[in-house]
C-alpha positions, 0 to 999 in steps of 0.5 A: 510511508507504508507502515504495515503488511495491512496497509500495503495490500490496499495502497498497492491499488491506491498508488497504482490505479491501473492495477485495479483495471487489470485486476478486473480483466483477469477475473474477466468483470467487466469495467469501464476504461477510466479516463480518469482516477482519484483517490476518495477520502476514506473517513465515512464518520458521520455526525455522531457516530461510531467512528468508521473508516475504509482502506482505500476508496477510489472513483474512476471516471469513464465515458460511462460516468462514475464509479467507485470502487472500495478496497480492503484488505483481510487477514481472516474472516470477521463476521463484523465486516458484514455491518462494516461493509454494508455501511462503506458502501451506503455512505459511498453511494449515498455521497458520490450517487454513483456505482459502488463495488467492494473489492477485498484482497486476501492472501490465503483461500480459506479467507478468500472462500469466506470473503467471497459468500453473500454477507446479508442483513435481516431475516435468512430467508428474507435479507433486507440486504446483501453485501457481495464482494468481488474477492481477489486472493491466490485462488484467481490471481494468476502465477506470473513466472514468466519474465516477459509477462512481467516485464509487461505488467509489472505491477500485476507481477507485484500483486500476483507476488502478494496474493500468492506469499503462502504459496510454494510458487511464490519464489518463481514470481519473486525470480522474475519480478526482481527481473522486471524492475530492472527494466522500469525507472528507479524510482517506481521500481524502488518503490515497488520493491518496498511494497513487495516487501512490507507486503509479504509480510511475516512470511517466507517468501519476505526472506526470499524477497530480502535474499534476491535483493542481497545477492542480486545486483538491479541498477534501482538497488542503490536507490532503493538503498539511499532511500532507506538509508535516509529514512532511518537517519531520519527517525534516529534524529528524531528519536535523539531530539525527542528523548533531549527534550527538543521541541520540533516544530511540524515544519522542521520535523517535516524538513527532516523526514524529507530529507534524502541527503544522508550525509547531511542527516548523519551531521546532524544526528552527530550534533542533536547528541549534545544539542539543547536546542534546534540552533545547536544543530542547523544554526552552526551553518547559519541555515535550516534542515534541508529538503530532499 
């Protein structure tokens, strides 16, 4: 599960790949149409080292070959990441031998601007090295209010929700994207509701987002609703188990937290309340937790 704000800016590109191609377009860069995207390992630690570790990498392969692209999200400008930068982008290049381009997401201009400036290594007139990266933020991210641009791209839609989540345009986008999920299936527009969401943040347009999914009805709500539902029976079965004393072993606590059915996830928190023991709370139907 996405776990924070943070998180959810670069894992949008992570889950969507396709996002990174429009992305792209947009900005009018031009990129190889991939054929195929994978998902890069991120630790960059090498033998000894300073631990080092990027948000997202992904390599596209097109006709043209390979091509990496590493993605981070900032929330203010840090100098630090000159270093930090320069080191994911070696390692990458070093490792796969093939292009490498650093893509930074941001969610306010002033953030953006500083992303954006030459990042360089060695003596101000002459840097040994130059880090630039290509910056995307509420500064060249289009407003998509209109319904059927979003019907048409609606992880673009999302994205566009979550560079502009300080903007006053943000309801309008946050309108029309609640709109177009209800035309994709329920389960990626469920998911994509969440990465809406945690996205925003702790901001306004987070209320918004809360307020359009409370008082609208979408065919993908309930889904969305059950999903979370389950998840948060979930981690009170755990917690109870835990705070008893009860080891859980990786497999049962895997079981658990896959576990979609709340019916049967209620059953079992009403019985890890007096369990001493795992059987005390699967072993009563002869059977283990099962998987959603």
């Amino acid at each position: 599960m996405i776990s924070s704000q943070h998180e959810a800016l670069h894992r949008v590109f992570r889950d969507n790949p396709e996002l990174c191609t429009s992305v792209f377009k947009v900005l009018d860069i031009p990129f190889p149409s991939p054929t195929e995207v994978a998902v890069v390992d991120t630790d960059l630690t090498e033998i000894k080292p300073i631990e080092r570790r990027a948000d997202t990498i992904m390599m596209f392969t097109s006709l043209e070959g390979q091509h990496a692209v590493i993605t981070e999200s900032q929330s203010k400008p840090d100098d630090r990441k000159t270093a930090a930068w320069a080191h994911y982008i070696s390692h990458v290049h070093v490792k796969f031998g093939c292009p490498v381009t650093l893509l930074v997401i941001c969610q306010d201009e002033a953030t953006a601007t500083w992303a954006a400036l030459p990042k360089t290594i060695g003596l101000p007139d002459w840097p040994t090295l130059s880090v630039r990266a290509v910056v995307v933020g509420p500064h060249n991210i289009p407003v998509i209010d209109d319904l059927a641009e979003a019907v048409n791209d609606v992880v673009l839609t999302m994205f566009s929700a979550l560079t502009h989540a300080r903007s006053k345009e943000v309801a309008a986008i946050l309108e029309v994207l609640a709109d177009a999920l209800d035309t994709t299936d329920t389960t990626s527009a469920g998911h994509i509701a969440e990465q809406t969401e945690i996205g925003l943040g702790n901001t306004d347009a987070r209320r918004i987002w809360r307020d359009l999914m409370a008082t609208k009805t979408y065919r993908y709500q309930s889904e969305y609703a059950q999903m979370l539902r389950a998840e948060g029976e979930a981690k009170v079965l755990l917690m109870i188990l835990d705070g008893r004393g009860v080891v859980i072993p990786d497999e049962v606590r895997r079981r658990i937290t896959t576990c979609a059915d709340t019916t049967v996830l209620e059953t079992w928190c009403k019985r890890a309340i007096h369990a001493t023991s795992l059987t005390d709370i699967f072993g009563m139907d002869d059977e283990q937790p099962e998987q959603g």
